[in-house]
N, C-alpha and C positions, 0 to 999 in steps of 0.2 A: 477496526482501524485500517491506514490506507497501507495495504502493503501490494507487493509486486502484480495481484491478478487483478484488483481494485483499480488500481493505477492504469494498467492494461486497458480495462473496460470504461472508463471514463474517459482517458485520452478518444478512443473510439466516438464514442457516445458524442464529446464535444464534435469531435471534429466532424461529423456528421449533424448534429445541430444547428452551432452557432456560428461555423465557417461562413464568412461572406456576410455577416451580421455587422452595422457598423453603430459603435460604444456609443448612446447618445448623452449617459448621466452617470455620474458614478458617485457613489458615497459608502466612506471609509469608514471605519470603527464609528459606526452605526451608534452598536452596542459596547463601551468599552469593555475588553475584558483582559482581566489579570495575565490569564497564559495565551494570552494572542500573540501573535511576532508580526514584525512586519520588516518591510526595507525602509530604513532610516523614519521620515514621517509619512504617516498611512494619509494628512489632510492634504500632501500633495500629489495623492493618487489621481485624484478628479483630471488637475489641469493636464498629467502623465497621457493619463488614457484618453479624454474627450477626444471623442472625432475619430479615435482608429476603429479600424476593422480587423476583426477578430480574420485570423488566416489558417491557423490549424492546431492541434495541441499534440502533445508525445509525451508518451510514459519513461521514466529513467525511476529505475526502483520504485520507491514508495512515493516519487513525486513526479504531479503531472505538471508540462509545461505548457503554456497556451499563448503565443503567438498573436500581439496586437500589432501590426506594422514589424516597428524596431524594436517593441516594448515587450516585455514578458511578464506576465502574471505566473508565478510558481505556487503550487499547490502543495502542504505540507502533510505529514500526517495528522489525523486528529482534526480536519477537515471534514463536514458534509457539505457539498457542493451540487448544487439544483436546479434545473431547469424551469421556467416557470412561462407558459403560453399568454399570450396579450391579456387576455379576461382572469388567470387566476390571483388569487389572492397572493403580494407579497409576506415572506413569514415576519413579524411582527420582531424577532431578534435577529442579529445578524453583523456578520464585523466585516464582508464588502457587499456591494449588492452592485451589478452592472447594471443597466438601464439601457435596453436597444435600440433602434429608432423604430422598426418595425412593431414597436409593443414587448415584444418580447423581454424577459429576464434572464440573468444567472445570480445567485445567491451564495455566498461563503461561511459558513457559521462555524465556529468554534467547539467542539464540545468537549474535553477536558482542558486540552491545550492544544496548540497549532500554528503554523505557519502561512501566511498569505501573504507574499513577495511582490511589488511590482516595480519594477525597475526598467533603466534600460539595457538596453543586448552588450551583453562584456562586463555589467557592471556587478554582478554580485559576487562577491568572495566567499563561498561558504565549503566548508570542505568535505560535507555530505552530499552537496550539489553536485561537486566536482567527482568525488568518488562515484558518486550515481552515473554520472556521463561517460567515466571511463573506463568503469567495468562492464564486461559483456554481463546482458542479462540471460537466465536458464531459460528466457521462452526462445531464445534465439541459438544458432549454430556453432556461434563465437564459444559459448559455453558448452565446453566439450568434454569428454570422459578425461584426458590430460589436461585439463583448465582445473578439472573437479581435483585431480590429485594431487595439483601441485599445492591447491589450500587444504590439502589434508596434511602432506609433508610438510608444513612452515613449522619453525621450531618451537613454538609455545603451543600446538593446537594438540598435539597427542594427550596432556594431561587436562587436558576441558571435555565438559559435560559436552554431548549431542546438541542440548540444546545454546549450548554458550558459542558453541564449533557454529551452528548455524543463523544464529540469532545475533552476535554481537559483533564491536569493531567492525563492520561496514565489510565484512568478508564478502557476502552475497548480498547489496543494495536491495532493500524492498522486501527480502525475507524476514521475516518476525515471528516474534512469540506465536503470531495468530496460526499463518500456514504450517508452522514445523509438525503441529500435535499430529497432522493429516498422513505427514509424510514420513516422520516417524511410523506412526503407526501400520503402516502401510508396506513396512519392513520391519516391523515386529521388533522394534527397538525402542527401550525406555528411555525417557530426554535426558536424565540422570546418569546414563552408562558413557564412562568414559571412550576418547576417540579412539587410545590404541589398543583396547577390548576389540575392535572391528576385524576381524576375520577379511584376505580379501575377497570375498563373495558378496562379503557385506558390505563395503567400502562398494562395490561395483552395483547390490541392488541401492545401495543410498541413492548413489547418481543419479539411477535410472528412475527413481521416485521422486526424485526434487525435478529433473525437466517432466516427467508424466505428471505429478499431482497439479503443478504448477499450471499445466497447459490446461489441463481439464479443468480445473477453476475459473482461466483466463476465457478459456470457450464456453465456458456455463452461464458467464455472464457475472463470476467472481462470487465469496463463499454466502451459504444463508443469512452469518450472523452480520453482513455486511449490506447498503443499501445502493445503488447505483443513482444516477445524476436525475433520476426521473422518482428515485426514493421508493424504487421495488427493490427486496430483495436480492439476492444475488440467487441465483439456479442449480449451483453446487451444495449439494447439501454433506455438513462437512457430518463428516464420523467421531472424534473428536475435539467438542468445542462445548463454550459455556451450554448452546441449546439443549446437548446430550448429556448432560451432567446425571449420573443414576439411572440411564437407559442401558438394557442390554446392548453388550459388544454385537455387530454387527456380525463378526464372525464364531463367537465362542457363548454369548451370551452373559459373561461376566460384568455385572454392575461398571460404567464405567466413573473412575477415581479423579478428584478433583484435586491438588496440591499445591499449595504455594511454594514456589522454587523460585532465587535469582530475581524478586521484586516484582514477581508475576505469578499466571498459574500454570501448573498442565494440567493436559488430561491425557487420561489412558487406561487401557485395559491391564492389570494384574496379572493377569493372566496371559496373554499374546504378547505382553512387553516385559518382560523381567527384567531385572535389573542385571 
């Protein structure tokens, strides 16, 4: 799913692509589907978009933005979003598809549920959007050791799991269920163990794991079990995730444990992570 290193490496990728690319065809909910979102109706995306030119994209958490003129296409999670050269084959499903003048494509497909916004500039009201734009992100400076502690101190978080502290209500935009197992792990801490268990050594290696794990995913090209705009792989290969389900700990060799927690899973080592 799209979270904050994914987002990262796609904003990139576009904006190195399809900048200066100008929208020759567009068609919207292609393929209808159940859990697709859109902004207001998807069949006046055509007349929105024709004729602009694509100018650049930016990552804000789990969503990437992409810049036609005035216009913005918003990328949601649960997005695969693809490049596609003059001569390849378009994919056969799909709920936007741009059409360039050059031949070229880009492709939006849905795959459990997702978001694909096009509107114009000022005009969407969403309040993940907005949280995404106006919290610093951890790849960035803004997000600093006193940013990290002041959402440790806020008065509901001390009695929440690690993973609820770092995965829900919009505390950290773009972190999810996907990166925490990494980062967790990575400090030897079960997603399960509550916030005011943390020691502060512990509280200070957290911080120092959510901007390292995060940057190192972002530079790797974002994690394995994730695909980038070109539909390779991601270059980080994470430690705990569904791929590693029953492979030795990396560090200890202990089988690592799959769990459903909180309408999701984790994973982790028994061993390295206790509770």
């Amino acid at each position: 799913m799209l979270e904050i290193p994914e987002a990262y490496v796609l904003a990139a990728q576009l904006s190195q692509t399809v900048s200066g690319k100008r929208i020759r065809e567009v068609i919207a909910d292609g393929t209808p589907h159940k859990m697709a979102f859109y902004y207001e109706d998807p069949q006046a995306y055509p007349d929105l978009l024709r004729g602009e030119q694509i100018d650049k994209a930016v990552a804000y958490g789990g969503l990437v933005e992409i810049w036609a003129g005035k216009k913005i296409i918003l990328i949601g999670d649960g997005i695969d979003l693809r490049y596609h050269e003059k001569a390849a084959q378009r994919p056969p499903k799909h709920q936007l598809l741009l059409e360039f003048s050059d031949g070229s494509a880009l492709s939006a497909k849905v795959q459990m549920y997702g978001g694909i916004w096009c509107f114009p500039e000022g005009r969407f009201d969403n309040f993940y959007y907005k949280v995404a734009q106006e919290k610093p992100s951890p790849l960035t400076a803004a997000f600093d050791r006193d940013y990290f502690a002041g959402l440790l101190t806020s008065p509901e978080v001390p009695k929440l799991s690690l993973k609820a502290f770092l995965a829900t209500e919009q505390r950290i935009p773009g972190l999810g269920n996907g990166v925490l197992q990494d980062i967790l792990w990575q400090v030897k801490i079960h997603p399960r163990r509550k916030v005011q268990t943390l020691t502060p050594a512990e509280r200070d290696e957290l911080f120092a794991a959510v901007k390292k794990t995060l940057r190192l995913m972002a530079e790797r090209g974002g994690r394995d079990t994730e695909k980038d705009l070109f539909g390779r792989a991601g270059g980080y290969r994470t430690a705990m995730s569904k791929n590693h389900t029953g492979e030795p700990c990396p560090v200890c060799g202990t089988e690592i444990v799959k769990q459903a927690y909180m309408g999701g899973s984790i994973y982790f080592c028994p061993t390295c992570q206790k509770v």
